[in-house]
C-alpha positions in Angstrom: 99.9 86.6 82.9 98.8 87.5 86.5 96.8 84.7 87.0 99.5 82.3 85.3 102.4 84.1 87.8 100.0 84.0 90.8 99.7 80.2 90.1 103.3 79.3 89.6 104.6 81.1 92.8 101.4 79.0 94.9 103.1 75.9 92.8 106.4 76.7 93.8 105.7 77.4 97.7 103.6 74.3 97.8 106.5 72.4 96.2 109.1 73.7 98.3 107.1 73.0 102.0 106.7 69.2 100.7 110.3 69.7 100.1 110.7 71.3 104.0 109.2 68.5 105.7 111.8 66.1 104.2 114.4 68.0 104.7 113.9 69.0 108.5 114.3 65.3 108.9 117.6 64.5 107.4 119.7 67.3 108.5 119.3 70.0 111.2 122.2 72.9 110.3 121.5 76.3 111.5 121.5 79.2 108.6 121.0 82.6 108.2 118.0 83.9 106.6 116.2 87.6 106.7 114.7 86.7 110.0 118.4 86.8 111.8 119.3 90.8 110.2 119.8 92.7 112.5 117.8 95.5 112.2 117.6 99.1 114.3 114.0 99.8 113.5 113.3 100.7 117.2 117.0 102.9 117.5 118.1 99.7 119.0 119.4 96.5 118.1 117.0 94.1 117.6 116.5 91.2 114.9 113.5 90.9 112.5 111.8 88.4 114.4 111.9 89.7 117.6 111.0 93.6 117.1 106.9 93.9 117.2 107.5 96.4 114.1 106.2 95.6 110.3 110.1 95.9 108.6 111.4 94.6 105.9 114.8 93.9 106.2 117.3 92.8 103.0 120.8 92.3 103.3 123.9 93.5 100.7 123.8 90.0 99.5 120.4 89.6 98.7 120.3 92.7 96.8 122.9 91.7 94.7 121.1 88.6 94.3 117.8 90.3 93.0 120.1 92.6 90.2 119.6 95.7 93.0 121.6 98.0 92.2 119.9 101.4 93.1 117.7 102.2 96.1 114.2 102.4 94.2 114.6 98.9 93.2 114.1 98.1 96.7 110.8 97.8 95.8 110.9 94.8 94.3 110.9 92.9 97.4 108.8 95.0 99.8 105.0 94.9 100.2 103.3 97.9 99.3 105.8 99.7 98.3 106.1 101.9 94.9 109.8 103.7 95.3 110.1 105.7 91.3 111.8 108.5 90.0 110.5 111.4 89.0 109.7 112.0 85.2 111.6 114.6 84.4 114.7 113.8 87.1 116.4 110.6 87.4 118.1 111.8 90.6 114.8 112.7 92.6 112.8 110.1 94.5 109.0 109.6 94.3 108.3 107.1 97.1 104.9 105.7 98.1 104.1 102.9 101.1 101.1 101.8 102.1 99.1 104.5 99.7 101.0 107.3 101.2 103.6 109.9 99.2 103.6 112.6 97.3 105.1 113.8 93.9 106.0 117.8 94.6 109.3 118.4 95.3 109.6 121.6 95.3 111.6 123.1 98.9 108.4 124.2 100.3 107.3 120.4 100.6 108.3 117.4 102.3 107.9 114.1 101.5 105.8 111.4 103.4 108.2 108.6 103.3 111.8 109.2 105.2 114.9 108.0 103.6 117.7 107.7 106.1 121.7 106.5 105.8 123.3 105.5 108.7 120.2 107.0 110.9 120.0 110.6 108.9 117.6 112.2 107.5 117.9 113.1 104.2 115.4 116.0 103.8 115.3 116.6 100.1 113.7 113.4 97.1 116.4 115.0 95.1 119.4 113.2 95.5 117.9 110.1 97.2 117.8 107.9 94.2 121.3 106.6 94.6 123.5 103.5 94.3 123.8 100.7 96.9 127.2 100.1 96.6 129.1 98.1 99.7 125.8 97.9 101.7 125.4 95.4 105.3 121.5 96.0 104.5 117.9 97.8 103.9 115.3 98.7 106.1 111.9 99.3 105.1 109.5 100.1 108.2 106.1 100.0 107.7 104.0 102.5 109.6 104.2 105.8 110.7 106.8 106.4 112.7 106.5 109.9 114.4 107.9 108.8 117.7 111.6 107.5 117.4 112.7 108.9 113.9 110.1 112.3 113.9 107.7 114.0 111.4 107.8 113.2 107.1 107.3 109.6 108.1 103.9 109.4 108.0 103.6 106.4 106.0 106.6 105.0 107.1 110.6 105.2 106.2 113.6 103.5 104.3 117.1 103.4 105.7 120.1 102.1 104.6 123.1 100.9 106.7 126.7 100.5 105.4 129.4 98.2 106.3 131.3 99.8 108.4 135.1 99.7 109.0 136.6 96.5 110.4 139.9 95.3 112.3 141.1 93.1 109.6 142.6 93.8 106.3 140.6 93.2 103.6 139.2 94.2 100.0 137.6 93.4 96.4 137.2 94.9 93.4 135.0 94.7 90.6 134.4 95.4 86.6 131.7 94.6 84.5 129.6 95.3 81.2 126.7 94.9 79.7 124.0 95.0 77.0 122.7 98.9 76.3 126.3 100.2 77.3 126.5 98.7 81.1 129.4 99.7 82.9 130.6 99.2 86.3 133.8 99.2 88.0 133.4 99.5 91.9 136.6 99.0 94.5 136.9 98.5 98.3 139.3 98.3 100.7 139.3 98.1 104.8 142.1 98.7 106.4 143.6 99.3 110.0 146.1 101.4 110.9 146.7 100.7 114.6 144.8 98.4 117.7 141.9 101.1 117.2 141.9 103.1 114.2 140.5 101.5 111.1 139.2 103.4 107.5 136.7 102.2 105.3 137.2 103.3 101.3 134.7 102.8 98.6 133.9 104.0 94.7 132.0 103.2 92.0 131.5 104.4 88.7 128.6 103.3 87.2 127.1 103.4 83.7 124.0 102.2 81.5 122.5 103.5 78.4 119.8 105.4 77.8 115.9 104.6 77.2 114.0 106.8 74.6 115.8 108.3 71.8 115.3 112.1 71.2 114.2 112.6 68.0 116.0 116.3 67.8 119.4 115.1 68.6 119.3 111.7 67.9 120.5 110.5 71.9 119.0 108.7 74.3 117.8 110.4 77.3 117.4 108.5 80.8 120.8 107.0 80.8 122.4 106.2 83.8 126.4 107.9 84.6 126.8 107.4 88.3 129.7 107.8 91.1 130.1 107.4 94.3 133.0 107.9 96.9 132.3 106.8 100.4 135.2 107.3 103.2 134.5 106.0 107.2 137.2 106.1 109.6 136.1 104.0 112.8 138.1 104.7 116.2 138.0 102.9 119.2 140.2 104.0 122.3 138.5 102.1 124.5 135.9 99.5 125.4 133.6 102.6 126.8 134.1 105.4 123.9 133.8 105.2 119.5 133.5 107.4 117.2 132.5 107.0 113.3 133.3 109.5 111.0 131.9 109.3 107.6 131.6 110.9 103.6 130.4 110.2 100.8 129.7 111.7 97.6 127.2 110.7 95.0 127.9 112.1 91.5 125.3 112.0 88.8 125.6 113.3 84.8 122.3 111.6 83.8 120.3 112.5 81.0 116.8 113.6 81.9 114.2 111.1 81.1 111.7 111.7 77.9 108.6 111.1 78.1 106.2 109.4 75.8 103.3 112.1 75.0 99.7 111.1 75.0 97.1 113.4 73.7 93.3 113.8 74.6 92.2 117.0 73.4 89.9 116.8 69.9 90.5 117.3 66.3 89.2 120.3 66.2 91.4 123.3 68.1 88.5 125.2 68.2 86.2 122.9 70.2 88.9 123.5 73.5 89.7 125.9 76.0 92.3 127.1 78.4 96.0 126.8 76.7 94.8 124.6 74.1 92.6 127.1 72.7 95.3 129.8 73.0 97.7 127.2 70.9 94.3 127.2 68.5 94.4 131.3 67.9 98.4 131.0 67.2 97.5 128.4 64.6 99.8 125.4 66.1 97.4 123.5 67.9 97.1 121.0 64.8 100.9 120.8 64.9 101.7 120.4 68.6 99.1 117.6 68.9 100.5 116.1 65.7 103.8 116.1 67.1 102.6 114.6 70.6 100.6 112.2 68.7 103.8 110.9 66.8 105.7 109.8 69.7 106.2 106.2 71.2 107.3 104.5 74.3 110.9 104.7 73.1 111.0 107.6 70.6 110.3 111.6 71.4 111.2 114.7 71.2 112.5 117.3 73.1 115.0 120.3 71.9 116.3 121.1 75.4 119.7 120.9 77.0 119.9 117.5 78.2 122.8 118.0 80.6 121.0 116.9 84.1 123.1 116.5 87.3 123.3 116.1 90.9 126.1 117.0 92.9 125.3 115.1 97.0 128.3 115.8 99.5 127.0 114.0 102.7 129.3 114.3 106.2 128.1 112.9 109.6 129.9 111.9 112.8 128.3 109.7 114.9 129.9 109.1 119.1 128.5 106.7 121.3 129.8 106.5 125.1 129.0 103.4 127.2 128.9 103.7 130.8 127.5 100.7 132.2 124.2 99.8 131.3 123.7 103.1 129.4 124.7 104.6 126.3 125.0 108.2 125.1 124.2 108.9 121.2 125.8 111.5 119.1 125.0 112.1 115.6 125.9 115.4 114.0 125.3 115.5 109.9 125.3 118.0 106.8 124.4 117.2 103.6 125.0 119.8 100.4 123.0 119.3 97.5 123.5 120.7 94.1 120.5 119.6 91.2 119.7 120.6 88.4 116.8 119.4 85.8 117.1 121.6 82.4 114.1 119.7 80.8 110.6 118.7 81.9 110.6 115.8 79.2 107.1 116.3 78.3 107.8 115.4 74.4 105.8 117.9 72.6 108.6 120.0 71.6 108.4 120.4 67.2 112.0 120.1 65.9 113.4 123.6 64.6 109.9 124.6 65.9 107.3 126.5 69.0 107.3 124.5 72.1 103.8 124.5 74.2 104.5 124.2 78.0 107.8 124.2 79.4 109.6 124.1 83.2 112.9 124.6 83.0 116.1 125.0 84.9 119.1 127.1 83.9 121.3 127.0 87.0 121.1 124.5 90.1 118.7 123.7 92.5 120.5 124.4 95.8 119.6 122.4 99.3 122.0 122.2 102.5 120.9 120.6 105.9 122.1 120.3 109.0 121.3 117.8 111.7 122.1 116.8 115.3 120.3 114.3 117.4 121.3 113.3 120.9 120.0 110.4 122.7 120.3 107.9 126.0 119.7 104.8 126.3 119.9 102.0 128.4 117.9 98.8 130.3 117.0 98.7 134.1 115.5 96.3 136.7 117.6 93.5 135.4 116.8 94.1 131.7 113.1 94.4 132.0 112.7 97.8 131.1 114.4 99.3 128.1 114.2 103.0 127.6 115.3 105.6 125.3 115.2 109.6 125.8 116.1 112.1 122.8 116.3 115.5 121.3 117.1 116.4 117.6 117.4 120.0 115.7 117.3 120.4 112.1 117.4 123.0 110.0 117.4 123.1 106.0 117.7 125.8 103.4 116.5 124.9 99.9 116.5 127.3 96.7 115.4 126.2 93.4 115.3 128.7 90.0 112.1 127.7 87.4 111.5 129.4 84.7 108.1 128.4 83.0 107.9 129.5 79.0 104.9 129.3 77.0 104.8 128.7 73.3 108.4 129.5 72.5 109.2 130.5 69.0 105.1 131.0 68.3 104.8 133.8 66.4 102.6 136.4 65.2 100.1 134.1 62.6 99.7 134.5 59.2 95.7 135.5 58.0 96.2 132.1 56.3 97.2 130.1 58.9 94.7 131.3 61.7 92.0 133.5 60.5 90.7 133.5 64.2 93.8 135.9 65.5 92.8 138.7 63.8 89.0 138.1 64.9 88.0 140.8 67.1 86.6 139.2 70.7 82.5 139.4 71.0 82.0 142.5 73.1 85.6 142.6 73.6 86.2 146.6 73.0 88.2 146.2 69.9 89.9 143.7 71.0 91.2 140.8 69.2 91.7 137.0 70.0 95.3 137.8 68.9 95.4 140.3 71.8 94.0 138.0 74.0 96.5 134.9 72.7 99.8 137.4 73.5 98.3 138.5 76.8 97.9 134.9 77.9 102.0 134.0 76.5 103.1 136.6 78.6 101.1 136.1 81.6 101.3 132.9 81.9 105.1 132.6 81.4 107.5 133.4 84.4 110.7 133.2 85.9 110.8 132.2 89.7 113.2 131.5 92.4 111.7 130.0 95.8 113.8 129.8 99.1 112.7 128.1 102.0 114.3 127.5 105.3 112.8 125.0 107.5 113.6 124.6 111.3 112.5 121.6 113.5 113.0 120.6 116.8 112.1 117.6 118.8 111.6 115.6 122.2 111.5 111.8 121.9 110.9 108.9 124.7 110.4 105.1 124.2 110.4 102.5 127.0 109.7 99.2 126.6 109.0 97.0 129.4 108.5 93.1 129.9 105.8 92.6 132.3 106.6 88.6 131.7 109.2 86.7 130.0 106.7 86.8 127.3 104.6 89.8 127.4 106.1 93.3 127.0 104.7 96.8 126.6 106.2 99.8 125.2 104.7 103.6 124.9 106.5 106.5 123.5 106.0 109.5 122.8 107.6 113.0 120.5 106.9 116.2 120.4 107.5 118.2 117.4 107.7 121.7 116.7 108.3 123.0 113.2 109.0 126.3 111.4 108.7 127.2 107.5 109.9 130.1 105.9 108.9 130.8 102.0 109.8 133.4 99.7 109.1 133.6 96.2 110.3 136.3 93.5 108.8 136.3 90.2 109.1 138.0 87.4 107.9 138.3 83.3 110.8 135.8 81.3 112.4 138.9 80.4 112.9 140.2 83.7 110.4 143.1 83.7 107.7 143.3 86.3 104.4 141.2 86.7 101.5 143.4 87.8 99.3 140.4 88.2 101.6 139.3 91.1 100.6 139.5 94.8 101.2 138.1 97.9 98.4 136.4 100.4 95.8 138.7 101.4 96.4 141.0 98.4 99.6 142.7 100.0 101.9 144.4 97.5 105.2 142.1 97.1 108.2 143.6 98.0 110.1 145.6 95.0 106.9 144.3 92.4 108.3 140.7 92.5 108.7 139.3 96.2 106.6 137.6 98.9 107.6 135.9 102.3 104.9 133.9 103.9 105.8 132.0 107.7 104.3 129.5 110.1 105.0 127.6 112.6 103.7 123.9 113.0 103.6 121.3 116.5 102.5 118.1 116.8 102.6 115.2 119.4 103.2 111.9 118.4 102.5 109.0 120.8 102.8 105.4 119.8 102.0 101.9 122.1 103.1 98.4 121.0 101.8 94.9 122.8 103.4 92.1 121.8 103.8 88.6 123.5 105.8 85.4 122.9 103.5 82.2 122.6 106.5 79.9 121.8 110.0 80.4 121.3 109.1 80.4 117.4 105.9 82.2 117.3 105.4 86.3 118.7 102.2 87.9 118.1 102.0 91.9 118.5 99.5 95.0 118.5 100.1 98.3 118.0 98.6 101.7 117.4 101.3 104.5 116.3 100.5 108.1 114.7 102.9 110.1 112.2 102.8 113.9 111.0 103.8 115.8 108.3 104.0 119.7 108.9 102.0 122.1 106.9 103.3 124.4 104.4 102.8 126.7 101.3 102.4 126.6 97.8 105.2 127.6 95.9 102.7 129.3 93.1 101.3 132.5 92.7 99.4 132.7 95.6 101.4 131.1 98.3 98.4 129.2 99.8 99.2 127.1 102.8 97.8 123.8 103.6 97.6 122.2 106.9 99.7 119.6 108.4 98.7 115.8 107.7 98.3 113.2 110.3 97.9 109.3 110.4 96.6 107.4 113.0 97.3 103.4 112.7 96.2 100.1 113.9 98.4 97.2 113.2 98.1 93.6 114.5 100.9 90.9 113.1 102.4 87.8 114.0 106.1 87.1 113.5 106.5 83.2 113.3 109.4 80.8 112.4 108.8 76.2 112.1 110.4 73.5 110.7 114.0 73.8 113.1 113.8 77.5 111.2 113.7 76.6 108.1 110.4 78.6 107.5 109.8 81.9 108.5 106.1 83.6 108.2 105.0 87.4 109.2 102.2 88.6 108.6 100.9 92.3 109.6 97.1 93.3 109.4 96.8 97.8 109.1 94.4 100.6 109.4 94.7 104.1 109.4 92.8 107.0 109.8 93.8 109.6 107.7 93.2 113.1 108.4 94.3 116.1 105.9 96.3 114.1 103.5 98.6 116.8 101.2 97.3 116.0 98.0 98.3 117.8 94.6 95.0 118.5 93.1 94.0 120.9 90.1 91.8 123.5 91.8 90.1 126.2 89.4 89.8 129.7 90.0 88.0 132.3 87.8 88.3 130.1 85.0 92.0 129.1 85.6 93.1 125.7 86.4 96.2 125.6 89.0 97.7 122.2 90.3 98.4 123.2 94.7 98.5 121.4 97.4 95.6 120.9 99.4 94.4 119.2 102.2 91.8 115.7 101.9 89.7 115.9 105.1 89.5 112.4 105.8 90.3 109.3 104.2 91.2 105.2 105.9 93.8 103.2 104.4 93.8 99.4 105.3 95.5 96.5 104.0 97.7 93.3 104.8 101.1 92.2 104.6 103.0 89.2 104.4 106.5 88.0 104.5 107.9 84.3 103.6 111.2 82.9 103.9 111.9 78.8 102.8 115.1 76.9 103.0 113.9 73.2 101.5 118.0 72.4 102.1 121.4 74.3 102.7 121.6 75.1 99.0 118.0 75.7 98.3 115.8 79.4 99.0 112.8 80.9 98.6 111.7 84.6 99.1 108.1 85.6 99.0 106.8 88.9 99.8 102.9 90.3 99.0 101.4 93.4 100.2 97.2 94.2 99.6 96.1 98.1 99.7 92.7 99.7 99.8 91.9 103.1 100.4 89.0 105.8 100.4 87.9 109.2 101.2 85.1 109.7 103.9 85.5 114.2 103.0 87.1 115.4 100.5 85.9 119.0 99.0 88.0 121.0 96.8 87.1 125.1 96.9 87.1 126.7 93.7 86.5 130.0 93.2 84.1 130.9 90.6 82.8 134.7 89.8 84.9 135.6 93.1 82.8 133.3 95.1 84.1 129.9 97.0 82.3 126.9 95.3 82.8 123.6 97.0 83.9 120.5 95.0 83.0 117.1 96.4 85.6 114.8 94.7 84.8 112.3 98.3 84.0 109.0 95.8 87.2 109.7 93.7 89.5 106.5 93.6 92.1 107.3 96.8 95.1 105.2 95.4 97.2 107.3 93.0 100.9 106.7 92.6 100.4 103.1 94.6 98.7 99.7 93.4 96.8 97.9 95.4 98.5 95.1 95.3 102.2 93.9 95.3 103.9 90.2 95.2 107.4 89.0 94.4 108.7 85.6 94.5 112.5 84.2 94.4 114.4 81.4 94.8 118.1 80.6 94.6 120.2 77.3 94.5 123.6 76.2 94.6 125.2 73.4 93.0 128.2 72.2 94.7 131.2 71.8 92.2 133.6 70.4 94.9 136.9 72.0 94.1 135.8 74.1 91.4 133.4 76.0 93.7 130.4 77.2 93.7 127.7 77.4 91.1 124.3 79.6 92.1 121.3 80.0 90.3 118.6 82.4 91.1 115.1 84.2 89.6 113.1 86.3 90.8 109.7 87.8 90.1 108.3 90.9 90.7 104.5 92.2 90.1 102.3 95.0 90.8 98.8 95.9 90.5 97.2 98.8 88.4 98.7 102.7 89.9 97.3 105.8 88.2 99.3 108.8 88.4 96.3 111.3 89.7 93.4 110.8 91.7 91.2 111.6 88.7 93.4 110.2 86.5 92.6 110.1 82.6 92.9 106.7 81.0 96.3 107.9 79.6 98.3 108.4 82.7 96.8 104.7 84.1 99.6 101.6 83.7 98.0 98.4 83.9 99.2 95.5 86.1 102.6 94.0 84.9 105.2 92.1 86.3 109.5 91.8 85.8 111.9 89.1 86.0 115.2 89.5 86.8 118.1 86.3 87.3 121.8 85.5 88.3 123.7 83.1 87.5 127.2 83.5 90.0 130.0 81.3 89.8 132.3 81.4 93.4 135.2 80.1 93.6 136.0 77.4 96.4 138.3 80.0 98.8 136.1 82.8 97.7 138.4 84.7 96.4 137.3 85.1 92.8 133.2 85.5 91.6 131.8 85.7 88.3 128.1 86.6 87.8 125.7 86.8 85.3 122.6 89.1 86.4 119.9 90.0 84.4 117.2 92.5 84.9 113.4 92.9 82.9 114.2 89.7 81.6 111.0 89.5 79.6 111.4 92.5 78.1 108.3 94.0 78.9 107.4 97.4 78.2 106.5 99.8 81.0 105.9 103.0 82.5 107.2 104.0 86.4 105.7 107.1 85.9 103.2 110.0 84.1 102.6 113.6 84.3 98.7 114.0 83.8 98.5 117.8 82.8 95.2 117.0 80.4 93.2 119.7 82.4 95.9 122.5 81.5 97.7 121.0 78.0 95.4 118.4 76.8 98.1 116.0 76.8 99.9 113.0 79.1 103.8 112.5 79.2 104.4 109.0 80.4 108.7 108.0 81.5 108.8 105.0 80.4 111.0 101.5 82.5 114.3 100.7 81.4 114.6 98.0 78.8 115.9 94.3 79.3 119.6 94.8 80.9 122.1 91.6 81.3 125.5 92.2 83.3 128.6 90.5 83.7 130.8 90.9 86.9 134.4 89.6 87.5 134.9 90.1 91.6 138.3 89.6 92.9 138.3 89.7 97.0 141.3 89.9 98.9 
């Protein structure tokens, strides 16, 4: 199929530039195309073609085109980028570009890609899966991008943009439904209320049915019941002064998703260790593989409360004044976040029976942030020299509840069923494997709460200077300092004190059950851009940039911390545009030098195997990327997009501890890419037949592929998904005054069968929980604009 797909889209684009050169000839009308978004990728405005910055750039229409109706589908169009939910929470965003991300997402860690709306932060992957509903565009910039937009963009970021209110009247609304229970009504409505006042509302209630059907109550799990309420005021008193106010809330009552389990221990209990071996002495190690082993992509089980939500209330007020040939920047946010995940979805739950491994959630993840950046900006010496000088102060409090059960409902064995827990353990003082199985169920189970508070503050500079009409310069420069607070209290299930507990350097917690670690983090980032104009068509750039991530803890037992990660990149691209425009080509060239990359690794100590954090000491990233835009005629398009990855370590050692003593672990030649392919292409084109008075007809489809992504740097065969590919197509009917639309959009057209995303806990369970893709999905629209 790859090869076949591969040779099509080469077809097509061959095709279609036989198609340009006739074309070019007969009639020479200007068009819009992704080259002419606007974008704000250097906190200015700018236009794809003209900012020496790797960005992808989509606009509301072209998402709507593609069947985009969330923000991790965004990936479908953007090289080297893998944008998933995590397995267990539909609402929390797992986000890799250019080989860098991270799956934790816990309030002691950050991720590595930024997601922004309207130029904020938004600290927390919970709550940033959300819908893109009355969206102007998209932008993905590639690259780290420490200097203008600050640390946790290390690999790069993803911001939306709204549409923001207007002067004149106007309106639409929408319904629709689909196969697998689709449902979608959305409204808007702009409207002013004097010369410079003018609001902005927009909802959407949103609906789709859910993937895998849970064997123990016979519902499907990873449905989709989404709202969202958006409210902008925009006022204007004068041509030197405006303000923006905005809010929006994103409502989610999504079932979790249920995972697929995959197991790789052996037949016989007895031959394993670790929990699998403790499931062996409670005599339900044949049953809980059983069970696992009965599963399928689309049929589990699971006997926990399903009832998953996110509550995301999002407030930010942005003022710009404009004195001349300067402008002073405002924005001032808060965001409240309410999550909560009751199941992990692992599918190895027996109905009516034990469970094996568990994380659960009784009561709400809580996270609130607050934000306020100031900036000034402006051009001198007759518009050679733009600058930019800023500060920004953030400061975030997350607090999230876990409890973590082992073998619910296991009880005490009969002699029949397992002989072995009434065995007395070989020089074991009388002690039996029984003993040993309870002490291990109770240990190893545990309530939590973690709290962390995280404070940053920044300097920022950019100036960007034209040495020539066609060669300019820029240098910048930010100075981070960061500060983490984490406190854990743990206790037994039941409440009661864990002795076993301690804090770093074997202090007593507070009370038997608390710990508070701190540190302080600081980093400059600096970042230096070349770029020159060989013709008004064709601009070729260098750059080298650096990002940062701070360091952190552990949210475990032991609090460990792990350092601050850093990436260093070299980027060279051209940004080009032929045939009167009717054929834009970029195409960006990377390397980075990675140092201390925050992996999630399983580390062993004393015979324990515990997933933490922990710094890679050095690893390069390289790859290329390319961007193509075709318009054969004024009704014809074509989209192309393909992204190439590789990655390795140069130092990687992991410390266990064995007998007390630190044993290093050279894992250096271990695969680097885990949660990213290493490659990505997509391919669209759209076309629309002219009906003369009966409007419009357009028809459009779309390809999307991606290369094999493993779920763990030593990932086990069961946690790899092999390369695979979706199809998605519209069919949209317009009306000749635009007032009415009618569309047809389908999405995984081919059906195929999938899996965004695995939980590889074989060293601890023995077993692989994969969430599988959502099934083919056809939607029909009625649009009424007015």
């Amino acid at each position: 199929m790859k090869k076949i797909s591969g040779t099509l889209a080469l077809c097509g684009t061959i095709g279609a530039m036989s198609i340009l050169n006739q074309a070019a000839a007969q009639d020479n009308v200007e068009w819009l195309n992704s080259g002419d978004i606007v974008v704000t990728a250097r906190r200015k405005v700018e236009t794809v073609q003209t900012v020496p910055v790797p960005v992808t750039a989509v606009s509301g229409e072209q998402l709507e085109s593609r069947s985009v109706l969330d923000i991790k589908q965004i990936q479908q169009v953007t090289p080297n980028l893998a944008f998933t939910r995590a397995g267990n929470n539909p609402n929390t965003a797992q986000i890799f570009l250019r080989g860098i991300g991270q799956f934790q997402s816990g309030p002691g860690q950050d991720p590595k890609v930024g997601v922004y709306v309207d130029g904020v932060y938004l600290a927390r992957p919970q709550g940033a899966v959300f819908d893109l509903v009355d969206i102007d565009r998209v932008e993905v910039v590639r690259g780290p991008q420490g200097t203008l937009f600050g640390r946790n963009t290390t690999a790069g970021l993803v911001q939306t943009i709204t549409n923001k209110p207007t002067q004149d009247f106007e309106g639409s609304v929408l319904a629709g439904a689909g196969n697998d229970n689709q449902f979608r009504v959305e409204g808007i409505l702009n409207f002013p209320v004097s010369d410079v006042l003018a609001f902005r509302i927009v909802t959407q209630h949103r609906e789709a049915g859910g993937i895998t059907l849970n064997r123990a109550t016979n519902k499907k799990w990873g449905n989709e019941n989404r709202q969202t309420l958006r409210a902008s005021a925009l006022w204007e008193p004068s041509e030197s002064f405006d303000a923006l106010f905005q809010f929006q809330y994103d409502r989610s009552r999504s079932r979790p998703t249920l995972g697929k389990c995959e197991y790789t221990g052996p037949e016989d209990g007895s031959l394993t260790a670790g929990l699998p071996f403790i499931a062996y002495i409670f005599g339900v190690y044949n049953q809980i593989r059983d069970t696992c082993n009965s599963t399928e992509p689309y049929l589990s089980t699971d006997s926990d409360p399903d009832n998953n939500k996110s509550d995301a209330y999002f407030y930010s007020m942005n003022l710009n004044y404009y004195l001349g040939d300067v402008t002073f920047t405002s924005t001032t946010a808060y965001r409240d976040l309410d999550d909560l995940s009751r199941s992990s979805g692992f599918g190895q739950d027996v109905p009516g029976g034990p469970s094996y491994y568990k994380i659960l959630q009784d009561s709400p993840s809580e996270y609130n942030q607050f934000s306020q950046e100031l900036r000034v900006s402006g051009s001198s010496f007759n518009d050679r020299l733009d600058w930019i000088v800023g500060a920004f102060f953030f400061r975030e409090r997350g607090f999230q509840p876990l409890d973590v059960p082992f073998f619910q409902n296991v009880g005490i064995p009969t002699l029949e069923q397992s002989p072995i827990y009434y065995e007395l353990l070989p020089d074991g003082g009388g002690i039996t494997f029984g003993d040993l199985a309870q002490s291990v169920k109770l240990s190893a189970s545990e309530s939590t709460l973690t709290t962390a508070i995280n404070r940053s503050w920044a300097a920022f500079s950019e100036l960007s200077y034209k040495i020539t009409d066609d060669f300019s310069v820029t240098v910048g420069a930010r100075y981070s300092k960061d500060w983490r607070t984490l406190r854990r209290v743990s206790t037994f299930l039941d409440g009661s004190l864990n002795p076993a507990f301690s804090c770093p350097n074997g202090i007593a917690p507070e009370g038997g059950k608390k710990c508070v670690v701190r540190e302080a983090f600081e980093k400059l980032t600096p970042r230096a851009i070349l770029s020159y104009t060989l013709s008004p068509d064709v601009m070729i750039y260098g750059s080298w940039s650096t990002g940062y991530s701070s360091g952190g803890f552990n949210a475990d037992g032991n609090l460990r911390p792990y350092l601050p990660e850093t990436s260093h990149t070299f980027e060279a691209g051209m940004k080009t545009s032929f045939l009167d425009r009717r054929a834009i080509f970029n195409l960006t060239g990377f390397h980075n030098n990675y140092r201390n990359q925050q992996s999630v690794q399983p580390r062993q100590v004393n015979n324990q195997i515990f997933y933490e954090t922990i710094n890679a000491q050095r690893a390069v990233l390289y790859g290329v990327e390319g961007e193509l835009t075709l318009r054969p005629t004024d009704r014809f398009q074509i989209f192309a997009a393909f992204g190439l990855l590789k990655g390795k370590y140069k130092e990687f050692v992991v410390n266990d501890i064995v007998d007390e003593e630190v044993v290093g672990r050279d894992i250096s030649d271990s695969r680097m890419l885990f949660g990213a392919p290493a490659y990505t292409y997509s391919i669209s084109a759209n076309y629309d037949f002219d009906l003369g008075n009966d409007g419009i007809l357009t028809f459009g489809l779309g390809w999307s592929a991606r290369g094999k992504t493993t779920y763990r740097l030593e990932a086990y065969p069961t946690s790899i998904q092999k390369a695979f590919g979706l199809m998605d197509g519209q069919i949209v009917w317009t009306s000749t005054d635009k007032d009415y639309s009618v569309s047809l959009r389908g999405s995984n057209l081919l059906g195929k069968t999938y899996f965004d995303h695995a939980f590889d806990l074989v060293d601890i369970t023995g077993a692989t929980a994969r969430y599988y893709g959502a099934p083919r999905r056809v939607l029909l629209t009625v649009r009424k604009n007015f």
